[in-house]
Every structure is written in C-alpha cells, then in structure tokens.
N, C-alpha and C positions, 0 to 999 in steps of 0.2 A: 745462546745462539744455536740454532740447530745447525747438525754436519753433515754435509753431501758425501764425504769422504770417497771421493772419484778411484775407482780403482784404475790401475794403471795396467791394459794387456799385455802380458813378454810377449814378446817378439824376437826371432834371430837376428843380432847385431848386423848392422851394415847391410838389411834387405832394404830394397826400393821398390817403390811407388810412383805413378807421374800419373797428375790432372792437369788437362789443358782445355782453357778457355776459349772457345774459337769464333772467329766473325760468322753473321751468316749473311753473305753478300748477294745483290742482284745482279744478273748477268745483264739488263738495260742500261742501267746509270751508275754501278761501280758502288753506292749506298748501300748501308747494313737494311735488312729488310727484315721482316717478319717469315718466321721458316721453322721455328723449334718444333712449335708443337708435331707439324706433320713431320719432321725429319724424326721425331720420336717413335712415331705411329709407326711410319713407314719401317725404321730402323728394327721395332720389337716383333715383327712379323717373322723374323727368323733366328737362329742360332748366330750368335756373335763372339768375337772375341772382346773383352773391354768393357765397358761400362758406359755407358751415355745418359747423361741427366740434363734437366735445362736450367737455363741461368737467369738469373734478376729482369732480365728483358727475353722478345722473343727473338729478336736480334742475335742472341748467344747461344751455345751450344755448350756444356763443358762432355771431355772423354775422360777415362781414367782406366789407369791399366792396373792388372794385380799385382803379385808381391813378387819381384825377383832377388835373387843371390848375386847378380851381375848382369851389365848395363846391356851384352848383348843379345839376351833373350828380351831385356824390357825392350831392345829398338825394333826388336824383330815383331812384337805384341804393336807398338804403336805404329808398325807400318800395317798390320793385318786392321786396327781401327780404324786409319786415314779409309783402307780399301772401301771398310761398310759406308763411314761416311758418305765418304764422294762418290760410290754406286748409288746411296740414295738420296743427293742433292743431286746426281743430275739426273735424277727420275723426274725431279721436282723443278729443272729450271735452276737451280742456284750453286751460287759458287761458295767455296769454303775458303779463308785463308788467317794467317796468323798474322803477330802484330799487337803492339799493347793496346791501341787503340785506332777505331776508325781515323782515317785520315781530317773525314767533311762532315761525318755525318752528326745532327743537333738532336741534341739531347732528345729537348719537348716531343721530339715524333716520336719517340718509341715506346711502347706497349708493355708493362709489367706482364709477366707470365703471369696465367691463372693458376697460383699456389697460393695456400693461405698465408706461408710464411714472409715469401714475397709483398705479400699483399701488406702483410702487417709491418715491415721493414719501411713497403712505400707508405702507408701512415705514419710512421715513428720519423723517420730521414726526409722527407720532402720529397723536393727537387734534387737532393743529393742521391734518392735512390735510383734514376733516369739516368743520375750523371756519372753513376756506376758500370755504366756498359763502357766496360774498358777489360781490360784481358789479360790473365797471368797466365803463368807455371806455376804449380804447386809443386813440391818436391818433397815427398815424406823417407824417411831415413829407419828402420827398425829400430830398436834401441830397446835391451834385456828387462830394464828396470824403469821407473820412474825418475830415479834419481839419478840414472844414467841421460837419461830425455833432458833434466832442466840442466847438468852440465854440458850438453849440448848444445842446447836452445842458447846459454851463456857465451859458450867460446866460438861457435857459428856466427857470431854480431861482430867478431872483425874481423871475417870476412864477408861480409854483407856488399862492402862497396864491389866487390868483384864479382859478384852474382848480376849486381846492377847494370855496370859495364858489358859484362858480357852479354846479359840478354836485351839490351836497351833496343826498342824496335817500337818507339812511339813519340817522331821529333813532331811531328804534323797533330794537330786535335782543332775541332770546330774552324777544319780548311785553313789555318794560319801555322807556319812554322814558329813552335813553339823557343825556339835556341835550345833547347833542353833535348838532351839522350832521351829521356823518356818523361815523358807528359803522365804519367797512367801514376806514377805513385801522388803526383799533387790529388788526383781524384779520388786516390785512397786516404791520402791523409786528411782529409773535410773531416774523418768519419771520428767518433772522439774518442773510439777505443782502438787507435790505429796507432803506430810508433812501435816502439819498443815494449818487450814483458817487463813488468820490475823483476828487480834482482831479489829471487827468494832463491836458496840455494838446497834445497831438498825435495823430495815430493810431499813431505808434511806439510812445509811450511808453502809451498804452492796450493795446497788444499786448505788452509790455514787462511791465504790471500783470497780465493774462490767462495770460499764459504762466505769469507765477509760481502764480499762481492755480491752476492747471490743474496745474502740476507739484507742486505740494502734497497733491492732491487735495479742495482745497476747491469746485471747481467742475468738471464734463466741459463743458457748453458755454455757448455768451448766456445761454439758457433755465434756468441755474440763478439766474440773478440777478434780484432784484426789486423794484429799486430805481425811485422814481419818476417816474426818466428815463433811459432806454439807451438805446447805437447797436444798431441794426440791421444789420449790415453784411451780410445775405445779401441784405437787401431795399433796402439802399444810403437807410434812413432815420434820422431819431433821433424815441424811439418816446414817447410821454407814457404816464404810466399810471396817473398818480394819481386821474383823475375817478371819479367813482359814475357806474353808468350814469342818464342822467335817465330820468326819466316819459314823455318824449316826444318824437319821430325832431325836429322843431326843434330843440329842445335840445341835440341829439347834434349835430344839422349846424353851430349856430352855436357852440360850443367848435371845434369843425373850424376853420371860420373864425378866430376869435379863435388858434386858436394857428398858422396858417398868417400872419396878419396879423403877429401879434409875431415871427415867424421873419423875414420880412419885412422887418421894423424892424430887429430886431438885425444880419440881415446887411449892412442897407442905412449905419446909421447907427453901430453900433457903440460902442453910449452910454455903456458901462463898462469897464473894467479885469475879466479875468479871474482872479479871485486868491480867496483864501482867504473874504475879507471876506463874499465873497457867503454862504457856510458858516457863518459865527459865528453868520449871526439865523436859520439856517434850522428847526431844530426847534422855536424858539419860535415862529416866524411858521406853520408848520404847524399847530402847537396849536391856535393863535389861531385860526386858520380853519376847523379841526375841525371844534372846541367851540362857536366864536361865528359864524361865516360872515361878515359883512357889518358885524358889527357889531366885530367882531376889532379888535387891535391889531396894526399893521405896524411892525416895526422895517425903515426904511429904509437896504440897507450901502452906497449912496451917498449918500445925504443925511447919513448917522448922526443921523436925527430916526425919533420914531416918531409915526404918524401912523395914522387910524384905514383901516381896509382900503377901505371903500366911497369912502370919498375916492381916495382912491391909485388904485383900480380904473378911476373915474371920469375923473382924469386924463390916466392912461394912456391910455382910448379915445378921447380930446383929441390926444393925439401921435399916435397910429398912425393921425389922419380918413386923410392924403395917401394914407397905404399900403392902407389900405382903399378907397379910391376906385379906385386902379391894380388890386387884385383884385379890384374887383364885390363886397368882405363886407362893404359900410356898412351895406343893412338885416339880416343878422345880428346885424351888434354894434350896432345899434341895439334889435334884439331883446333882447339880453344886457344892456344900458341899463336897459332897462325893468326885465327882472329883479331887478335889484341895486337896485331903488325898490320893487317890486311883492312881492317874498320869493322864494325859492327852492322846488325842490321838497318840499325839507323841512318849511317853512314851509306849504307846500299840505299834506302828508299831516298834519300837527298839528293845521290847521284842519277837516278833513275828519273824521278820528279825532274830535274837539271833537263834533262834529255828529252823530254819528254812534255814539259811543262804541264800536265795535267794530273789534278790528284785522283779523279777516276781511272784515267792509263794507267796511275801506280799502282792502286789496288786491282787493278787486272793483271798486275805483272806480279802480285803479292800473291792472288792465290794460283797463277801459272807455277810460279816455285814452289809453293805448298804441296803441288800435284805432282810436280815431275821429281823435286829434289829426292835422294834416297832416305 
C-alpha cells in the first residue's frame, strides 16, 4: 500500500478560525437566489478583510476569517467581513442572512456553481448535491501537534450536543415546520462519509486510516470527509462542523469562544478516558439535540446517567468559569447562558413566523438581524 503520510502544520494551541455559510437572498420574494458569482466579482475589486469563496450552489456564499489568539479581535474581523459583504449585496439588489437552512426554498431550482469540484460532487451525489444548500459554522481550534488534533477531535464529541443546541437556526426546510431544532444536519447526514471520525488515537494511526482509505478509493483527500469533527492538518487545526450558521455575527463569535474554552479544558484537565464509550451515546445524544435543543435528553458516557441537556450544558459552563477567565470568553459564554434560558435561534424564527404568519416576512426579518445585530 502506498503512504500519503499527511503532514500535520503546528499551530499555536487554542488560535481560532471561523467560516460561515451564508444565504444569498432576494429582496422581491424573501427566496435564496443566484448571487455568488457576481458578489465574488464585485467583492475582489478591492482590499478586504476575510476571505470569501463560493459554495456548492449559487445561492451560498461562505466567509472565513484568519487566525486569532482571542475571540475579540476574530468578532471584530467578522463584523469588518459582514461590512464587505452587504456593501456589495446591496450594489446588487440582495439581501444576506444566516440560518441553517432556507425556510421554502426547493432544492431542484438551484444552480451548481461553475467549479469543477463542484461539478464532480454534483455527478458523484445526485440530487443530494442541490440538497446541500444548507449552512454551517465551521469552527477551526489550533492545536501544536497532530496528536494533540485527534485527542481533540475525540473529547470535543461529548460535547457536540451543545454546539447543536446552541446554534440550532433551521426548524423550517422546503416551507414545512420540520419539529426539529435544526433540519440542516439530516441533509448532511444523506452524505456516507458524514457522522462521526473513527476512533484512531494518534496521528500515525489516523494516517494509517487515510491511507487505506485513499488506496481503496473511497476518498482523494480531507475534503471528501464530513464528519462532525476533523483534523485539519494543512491548517494545523481540528475543525468543528456541526453548527447551523446563527442569525447573528454574536452568536457566531461566542460558539468560537465556547469551543476554544472547552479545548482549553480538555487539554488542561483531561477529564476522560478516550475510548469507545464516548461513541455508544453519540447518535442518540445528536438526535436529542436536533429534534429537542435544550430541552433534549443527554446520555452521559461518563457518568452512565442520563440527564437532561440544558442542565448538563449549564454545568459545564460551571467547570470551564477558570478557563474562561484565563481567555477573556466569560462574557461570551455568559452570552450563551442567557440563550440556553432565553431560546435559541430557532425558537426566535417560530415566534416571528407566529407573528407574522409568513416564511418570506421571516427571512426578511433574518437578514434585518444579520445587518443590524453587533
């Protein structure tokens, strides 16, 4: 078997990173539209902060900020991005907003961007690739070593449900209230290298996994995988991916936070055993946090209690005060405090929709916050 042997970039422990996936909306009928390519054009014509690239449709947009030491130079970077953006969306007529996924908008209308990789995903996947226009946060974490990355990538999986919870902002999909927190991880998980990493506990034996992988031909590179949590190793991070993008650049910063905090923790304290156990509750504890957000069931694989999620959530931001003090993310996750009392995004667009009865008012009211909130 031949060896890819991936090397793994250092990085400073505990720098962050944020990509966000965003709608690109019409301002006539409240529908995702066709907008990337010239928002691209338009966007490369001058000096920017941030990064902007397009996404699997022309519907989407993703941004991406550089590497910070602490969360409040990255909020300060993601509000100078929003600036570019929405000076050059409303050059163009359109609106930008966040949200895991459009409210109404059907799949079949939307338009693969003209990239070839694109191109070749929408031959390998179908119909599944159309029904990818749906929207995360990404959330990359630095991390020294490789083998610092995949005990990461391990002990970041329980707490996954509370990434969930917290960014859940897609109960609506193809105009029907789905029951569900968030709609947007069923359309990831169609995909078959979607779920969880296996448990390889090194970076050998993750390159060991890869390489077979690679020689099978089940994957050419990282980027065929897309699983809730991967290394990074060109960017020398381990990458989160499960969030819905929220409603609003806060929300985006203090998940940043919270999970630079718990990296933090886990490296510091190292409060579990890395082994299987964390995997037995993991799809159900996923569910739960979907379907119910806050109000979920947590199967705890240390405690072996199950306990309801907003507790557990609550706890945790109990353990990790010291760690948040030493990074400057207290009033973040005091932010995220509040949330997990106050409802989620999801919880906002249901009440709003309520009010309003109409899911194009809603997403005019989604990218109203996207614009005005700080």
């Amino acid at each position: 078997m031949s060896e890819s042997h991936l090397e793994f970039s250092q990085s400073s422990p505990l720098t962050l990173g944020v990509e966000l996936e965003l709608q690109i909306v019409s301002r006539l009928d409240g529908d995702l539209t066709g907008g990337a390519s010239e928002l691209l054009a338009l966007i490369e014509r001058k000096p920017h902060s941030g990064d902007f690239k397009p996404e699997m449709t022309e519907s989407m947009i993703e941004v991406s900020t550089g590497v910070h030491q602490d969360c409040s130079t990255l909020q300060a970077e993601l509000q100078e991005v929003r600036k570019t953006l929405l000076t050059a969306a409303d050059r163009l007529n359109l609106l930008i907003c966040g949200g895991g996924a459009h409210p109404f908008q059907h799949w079949a209308e939307r338009k693969i961007f003209d990239k070839p990789r694109f191109h070749q995903l929408n031959e390998l996947y179908g119909y599944l690739a159309k029904q990818f226009t749906v929207f995360g946060q990404h959330i990359h974490v630095g991390c020294p070593n490789g083998d610092e990355a995949i005990f990461l990538l391990h002990g970041l999986s329980r707490f996954i449900p509370h990434f969930i919870a917290l960014s859940a902002a897609s109960p609506y999909y193809q105009g029907v209230d789905t029951a569900f927190e968030t709609s947007r991880l069923t359309a990831v998980s169609a995909f078959p290298l979607s779920g969880r990493a296996p448990l390889v506990k090194s970076w050998a034996e993750f390159n060991a996994y890869f390489d077979s992988m690679k020689e099978s031909g089940v994957v050419e590179s990282m980027k065929d995988f897309y699983w809730d949590i991967r290394p990074k190793p060109e960017f020398g991070t381990v990458e989160i991916r499960i969030c819905d993008t929220p409603l609003t650049l806060q929300r985006a910063a203090a998940l940043a936070a919270y999970a630079q905090t718990v990296c933090r923790y886990l490296l510091i304290e190292r409060p579990f055993l890395i082994d299987e156990s964390l995997y037995a509750v993991y799809t159900f504890n996923r569910f739960q946090a979907s379907r119910f957000g806050f109000d979920g069931g947590l199967l705890d694989p240390v405690k072996k209690a199950k306990v309801l999620l907003r507790e557990d959530f609550l706890e945790t931001l109990d353990r990790l005060a010291p760690h948040a003090a030493e990074l400057g993310t207290t009033e973040l996750l005091a932010s995220l405090r509040r949330a997990c009392h106050e409802g989620s995004d999801a919880q906002w667009m249901r009440r709003v929709y309520a009010e309003r009865n109409s899911l194009p008012d809603l997403v005019w009211q989604q990218a109203l916050l996207w614009r005005e909130t700080p």
